[in-house]
C-alpha positions in Angstrom: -22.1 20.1 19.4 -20.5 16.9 19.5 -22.3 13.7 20.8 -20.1 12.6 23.7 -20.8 16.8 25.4 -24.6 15.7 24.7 -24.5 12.5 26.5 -22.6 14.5 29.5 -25.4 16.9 29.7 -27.9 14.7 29.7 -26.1 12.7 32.5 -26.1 15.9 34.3 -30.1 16.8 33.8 -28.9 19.4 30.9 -32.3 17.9 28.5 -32.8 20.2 25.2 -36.3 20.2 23.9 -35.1 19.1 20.5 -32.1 17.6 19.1 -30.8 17.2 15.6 -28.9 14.3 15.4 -26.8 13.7 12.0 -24.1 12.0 11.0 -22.9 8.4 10.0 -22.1 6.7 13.6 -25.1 5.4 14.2 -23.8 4.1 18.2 -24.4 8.0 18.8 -27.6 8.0 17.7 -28.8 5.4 19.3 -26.5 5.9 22.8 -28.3 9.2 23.0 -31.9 8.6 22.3 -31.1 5.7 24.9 -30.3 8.1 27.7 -33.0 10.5 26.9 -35.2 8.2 27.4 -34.2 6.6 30.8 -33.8 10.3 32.1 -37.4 11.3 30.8 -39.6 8.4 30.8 -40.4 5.6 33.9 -38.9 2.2 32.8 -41.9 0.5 30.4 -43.6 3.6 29.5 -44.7 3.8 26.0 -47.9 5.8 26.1 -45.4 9.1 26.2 -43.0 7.6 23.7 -43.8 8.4 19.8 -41.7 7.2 17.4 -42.4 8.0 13.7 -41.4 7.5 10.0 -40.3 10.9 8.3 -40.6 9.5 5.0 -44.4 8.8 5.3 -45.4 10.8 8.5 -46.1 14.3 7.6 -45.1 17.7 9.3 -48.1 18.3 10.7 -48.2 14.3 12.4 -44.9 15.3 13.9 -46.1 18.9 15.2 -49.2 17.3 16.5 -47.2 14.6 18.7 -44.7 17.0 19.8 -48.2 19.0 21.2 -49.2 16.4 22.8 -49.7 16.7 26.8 -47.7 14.1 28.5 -50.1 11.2 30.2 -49.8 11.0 33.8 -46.0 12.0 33.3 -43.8 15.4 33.6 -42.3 14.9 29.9 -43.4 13.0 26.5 -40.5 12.3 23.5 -40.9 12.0 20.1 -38.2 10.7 18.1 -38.6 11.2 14.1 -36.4 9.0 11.3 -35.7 10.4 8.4 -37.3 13.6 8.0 -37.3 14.7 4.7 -37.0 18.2 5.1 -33.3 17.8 7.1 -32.9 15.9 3.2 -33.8 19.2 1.8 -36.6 18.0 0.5 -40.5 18.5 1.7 -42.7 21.6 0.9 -41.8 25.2 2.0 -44.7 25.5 4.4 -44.0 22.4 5.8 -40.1 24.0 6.3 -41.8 27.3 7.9 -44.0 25.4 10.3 -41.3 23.7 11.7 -39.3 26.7 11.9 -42.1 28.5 14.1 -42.2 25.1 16.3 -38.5 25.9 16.6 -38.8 28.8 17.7 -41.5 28.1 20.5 -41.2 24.3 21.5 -43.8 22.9 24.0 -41.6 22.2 27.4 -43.1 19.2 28.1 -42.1 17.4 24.6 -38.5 16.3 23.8 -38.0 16.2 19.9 -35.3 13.8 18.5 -35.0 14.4 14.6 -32.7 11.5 13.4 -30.9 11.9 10.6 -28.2 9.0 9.3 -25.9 11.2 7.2 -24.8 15.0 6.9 -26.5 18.2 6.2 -26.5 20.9 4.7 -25.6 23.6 6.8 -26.5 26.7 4.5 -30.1 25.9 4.5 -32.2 27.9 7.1 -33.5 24.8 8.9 -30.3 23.4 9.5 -28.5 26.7 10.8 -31.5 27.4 13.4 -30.8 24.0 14.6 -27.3 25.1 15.3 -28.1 28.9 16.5 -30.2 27.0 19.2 -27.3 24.3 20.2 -29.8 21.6 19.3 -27.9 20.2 16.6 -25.4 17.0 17.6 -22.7 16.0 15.0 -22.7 12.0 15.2 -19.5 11.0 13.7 -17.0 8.2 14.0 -13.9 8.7 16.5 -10.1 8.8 15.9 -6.9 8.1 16.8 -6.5 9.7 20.6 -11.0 10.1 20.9 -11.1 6.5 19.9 -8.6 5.0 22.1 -10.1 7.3 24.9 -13.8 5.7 24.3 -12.1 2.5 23.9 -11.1 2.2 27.6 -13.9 3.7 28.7 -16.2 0.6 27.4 -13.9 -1.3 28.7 -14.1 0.3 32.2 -17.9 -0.7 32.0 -16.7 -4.4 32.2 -14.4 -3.8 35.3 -11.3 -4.0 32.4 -8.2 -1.8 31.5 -7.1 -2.6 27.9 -3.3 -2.8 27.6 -1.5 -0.6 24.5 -1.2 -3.6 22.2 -5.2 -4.3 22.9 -5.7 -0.6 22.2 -3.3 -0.5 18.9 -5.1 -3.6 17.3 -8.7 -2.1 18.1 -7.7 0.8 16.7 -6.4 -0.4 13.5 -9.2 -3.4 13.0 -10.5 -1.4 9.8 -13.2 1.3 9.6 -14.0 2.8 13.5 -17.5 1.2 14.1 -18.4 2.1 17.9 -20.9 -0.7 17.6 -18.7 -3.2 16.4 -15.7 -2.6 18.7 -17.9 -2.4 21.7 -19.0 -5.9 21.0 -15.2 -6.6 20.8 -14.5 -5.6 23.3 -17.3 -7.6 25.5 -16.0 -10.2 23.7 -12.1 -10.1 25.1 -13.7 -9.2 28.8 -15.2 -12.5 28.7 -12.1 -14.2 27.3 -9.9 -12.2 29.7 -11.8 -14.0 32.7 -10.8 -12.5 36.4 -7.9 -10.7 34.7 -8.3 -7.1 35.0 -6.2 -6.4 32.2 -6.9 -7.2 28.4 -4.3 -7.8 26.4 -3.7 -7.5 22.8 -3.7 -11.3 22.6 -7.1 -11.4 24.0 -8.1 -9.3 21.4 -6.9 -11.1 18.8 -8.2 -14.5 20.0 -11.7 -13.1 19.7 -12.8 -10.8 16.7 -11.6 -8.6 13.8 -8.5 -7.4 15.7 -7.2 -11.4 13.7 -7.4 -9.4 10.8 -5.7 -6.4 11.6 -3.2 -8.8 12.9 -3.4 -11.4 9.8 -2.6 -8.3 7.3 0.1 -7.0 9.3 1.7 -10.4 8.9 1.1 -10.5 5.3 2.5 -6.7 4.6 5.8 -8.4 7.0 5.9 -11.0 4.5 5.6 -9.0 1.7 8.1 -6.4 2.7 10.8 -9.4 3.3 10.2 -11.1 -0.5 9.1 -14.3 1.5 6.1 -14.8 -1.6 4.9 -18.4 -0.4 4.2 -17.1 3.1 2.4 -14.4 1.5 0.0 -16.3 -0.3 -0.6 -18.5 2.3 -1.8 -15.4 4.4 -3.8 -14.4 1.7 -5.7 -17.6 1.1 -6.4 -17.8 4.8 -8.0 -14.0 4.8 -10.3 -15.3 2.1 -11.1 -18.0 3.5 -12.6 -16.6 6.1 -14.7 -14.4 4.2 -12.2 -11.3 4.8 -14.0 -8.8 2.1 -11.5 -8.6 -1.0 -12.0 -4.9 -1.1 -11.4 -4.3 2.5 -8.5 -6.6 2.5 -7.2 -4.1 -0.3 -8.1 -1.1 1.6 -6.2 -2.7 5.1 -2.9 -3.2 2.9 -2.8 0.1 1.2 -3.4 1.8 4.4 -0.1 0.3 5.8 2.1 0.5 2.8 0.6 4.3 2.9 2.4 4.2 6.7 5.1 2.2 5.3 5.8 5.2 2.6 6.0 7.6 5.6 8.1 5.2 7.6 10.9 4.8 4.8 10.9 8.6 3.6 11.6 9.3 7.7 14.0 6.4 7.7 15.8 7.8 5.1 16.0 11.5 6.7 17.5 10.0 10.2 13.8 10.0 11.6 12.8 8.3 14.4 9.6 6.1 15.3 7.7 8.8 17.6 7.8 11.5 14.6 6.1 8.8 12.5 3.6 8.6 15.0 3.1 12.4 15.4 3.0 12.8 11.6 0.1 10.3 11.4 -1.6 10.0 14.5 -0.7 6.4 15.4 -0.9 4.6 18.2 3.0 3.9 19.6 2.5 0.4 19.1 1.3 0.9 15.5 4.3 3.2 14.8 7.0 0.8 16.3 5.3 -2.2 14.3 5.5 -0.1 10.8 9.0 1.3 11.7 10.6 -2.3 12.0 8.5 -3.5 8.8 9.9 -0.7 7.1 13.7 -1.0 7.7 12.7 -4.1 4.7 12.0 -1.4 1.8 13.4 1.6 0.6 11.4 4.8 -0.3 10.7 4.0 -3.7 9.9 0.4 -2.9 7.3 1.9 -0.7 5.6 4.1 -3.5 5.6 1.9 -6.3 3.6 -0.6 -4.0 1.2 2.2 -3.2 0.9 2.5 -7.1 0.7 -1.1 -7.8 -2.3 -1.0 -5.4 -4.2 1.6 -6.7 -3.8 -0.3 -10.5 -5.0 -3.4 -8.7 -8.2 -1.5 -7.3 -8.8 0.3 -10.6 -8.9 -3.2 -12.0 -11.5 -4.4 -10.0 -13.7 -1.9 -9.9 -13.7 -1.8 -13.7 -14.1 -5.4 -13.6 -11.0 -6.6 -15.9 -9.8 -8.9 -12.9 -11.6 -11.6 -10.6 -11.2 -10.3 -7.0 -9.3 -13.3 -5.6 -6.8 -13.6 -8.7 -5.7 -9.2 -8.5 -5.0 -9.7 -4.9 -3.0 -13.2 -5.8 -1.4 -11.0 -8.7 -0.8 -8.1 -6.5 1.3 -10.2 -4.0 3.0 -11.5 -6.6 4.1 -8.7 -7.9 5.1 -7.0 -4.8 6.8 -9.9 -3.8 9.0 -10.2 -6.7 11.7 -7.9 -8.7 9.3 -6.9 -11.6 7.4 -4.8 -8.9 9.9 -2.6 -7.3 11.5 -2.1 -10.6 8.2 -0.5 -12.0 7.7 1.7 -9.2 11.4 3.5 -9.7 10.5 4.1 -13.0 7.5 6.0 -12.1 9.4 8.0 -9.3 11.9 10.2 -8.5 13.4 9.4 -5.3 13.2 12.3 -2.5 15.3 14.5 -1.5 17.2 13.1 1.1 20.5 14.0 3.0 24.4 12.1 2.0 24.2 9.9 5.1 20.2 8.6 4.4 21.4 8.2 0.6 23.8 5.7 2.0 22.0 3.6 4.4 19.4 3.5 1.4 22.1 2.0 -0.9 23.3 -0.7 2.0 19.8 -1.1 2.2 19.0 -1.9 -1.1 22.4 -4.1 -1.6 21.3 -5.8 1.2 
């Protein structure tokens, strides 16, 4: 079951007697132990709230609370962290006595296991949790879920978010619901009595500057214009942009870029790009004109030039700061694109794209 059905069901009264929650997003986790709560406990009450340690509490600690009669209420929770058994670790009998709890949970009690990564679903405990419905898959949103969610927080502050608002949220990195609901509390503020937030908004505020910033330095890139993009660089680092992430922001577009060209070469257009990769339109449009500045093969050998530059830091042979100074140099300059046609064939491509490849490149 996936988190956002859960949090409809509880709206609607639907309350489980135990949930699994797994999974990385830890907004889920939190969002729905949140609404539990206000639908099963009076606003301040703690004396039918438990809240243990699976590390150090034991089985038999958890069982006991989960027994335990509500106090001058209809329902009690107990929310467990960490249980080491979901790890696959703990003692068999520990494993079967949670199993028969499973299969005969007290009414009154709601059980929240929490577990901050995935499990395994071929062990026994894990696939009863799933034969009863009670286990909730907590996992990050994408593409058309995330944009979705995205204008739903911003309904919560009386706001619509305009396409460019949604592109750049969506492509500010890594989809952390926590992180791009404060964003986006942030922009409603900036946005005033406007109803609308636009992308500028967005940008003025939070990490949407560097999802903006690195598009910038791919456009910069991608045109040969070298200065600019070390000047874009330095300013990224300056403000404490992680190297790594940086890296990881610029690879994913020349990775779009790559599409972009190899469509561009076969008389595409910017809405199969989008299909292809799940894009926003916005983010499609923006690649498709960035892309018109590279051919194909340009395209790969930059994506191959990344990769070297990541391998180098990891292994530690470069400074961070001087293989992404390196990296734009090279991608900036002749020596780069050369390498990369040595390394690869060009696709197969009809007479006509073959042509606008070789204006292109003449150009």
């Amino acid at each position: 079951m996936e988190a956002q059905a859960v949090l409809a069901a509880i709206d609607q009264g639907r309350i489980e007697p135990v949930y699994l929650l797994y999974g990385t997003e830890t907004y889920w986790h939190e969002a729905i132990i949140r609404r539990l709560r206000e639908r099963l406990l009076p606003a301040g009450d703690s004396l039918n709230l438990a809240v243990l340690d699976g590390r150090s509490a034991s089985v038999q600690e958890v069982l006991e609370q989960a027994s335990t009669v509500p106090f001058l209420a209809e329902r009690r929770m107990v929310v467990v962290r960490d249980c080491e058994l979901l790890a696959g670790k703990g003692a068999a009998a520990d494993e079967a006595a949670l199993l028969r709890y499973l299969d005969d949970p007290v009414p009154t009690t709601c059980l929240v296991f929490r577990h901050e990564g995935e499990v395994d679903a071929r062990r026994p405990l894990i696939r009863r949790f799933r034969e009863k419905g009670w286990a909730v898959a907590c996992r990050p949103l994408r593409d058309a879920a995330l944009a979705a969610w995205l204008q739903e927080e911003a309904a919560r502050w009386g706001k619509e978010l305009e396409p460019e608002a949604v592109a750049w949220l969506v492509e500010a990195g890594e989809p952390d619901l926590h992180r791009l609901a404060q964003e986006i509390a942030k922009a409603a503020a900036y946005a005033g009595d406007r109803p609308r937030i636009r992308g500028a908004d967005v940008q003025a505020v939070g990490v949407a500057a560097t999802t903006a910033a690195v598009f910038d330095l791919v456009d910069a890139i991608a045109e040969r214009r070298r200065a600019r993009a070390l000047v874009l660089l330095d300013r990224l680092l300056a403000a404490g942009e992680p190297p790594l992430r940086l890296l990881a922001l610029v690879a994913r577009q020349f990775r779009i870029l790559a599409y972009a060209c190899c469509l561009q070469e076969r008389g595409g257009n910017p809405g199969q790009l989008q299909q292809l990769l799940g894009l926003h339109p916005y983010v499609a449009r923006k690649a498709w004109q960035q892309a018109r500045h590279l051919t194909g093969d340009e395209a790969f050998a930059a994506l191959a030039t990344i990769l070297e530059t990541d391998v180098a830091i990891k292994q530690g042979r470069w400074p961070e700061r001087l293989a992404l100074e390196r990296l734009v140099m090279g991608l900036t300059g002749d020596t780069g694109t050369a390498a990369g046609r040595e390394r690869r064939e060009p696709p197969a491509q009809p007479a006509a794209a073959r042509s606008r490849g070789d204006r292109r490149r003449r150009g």
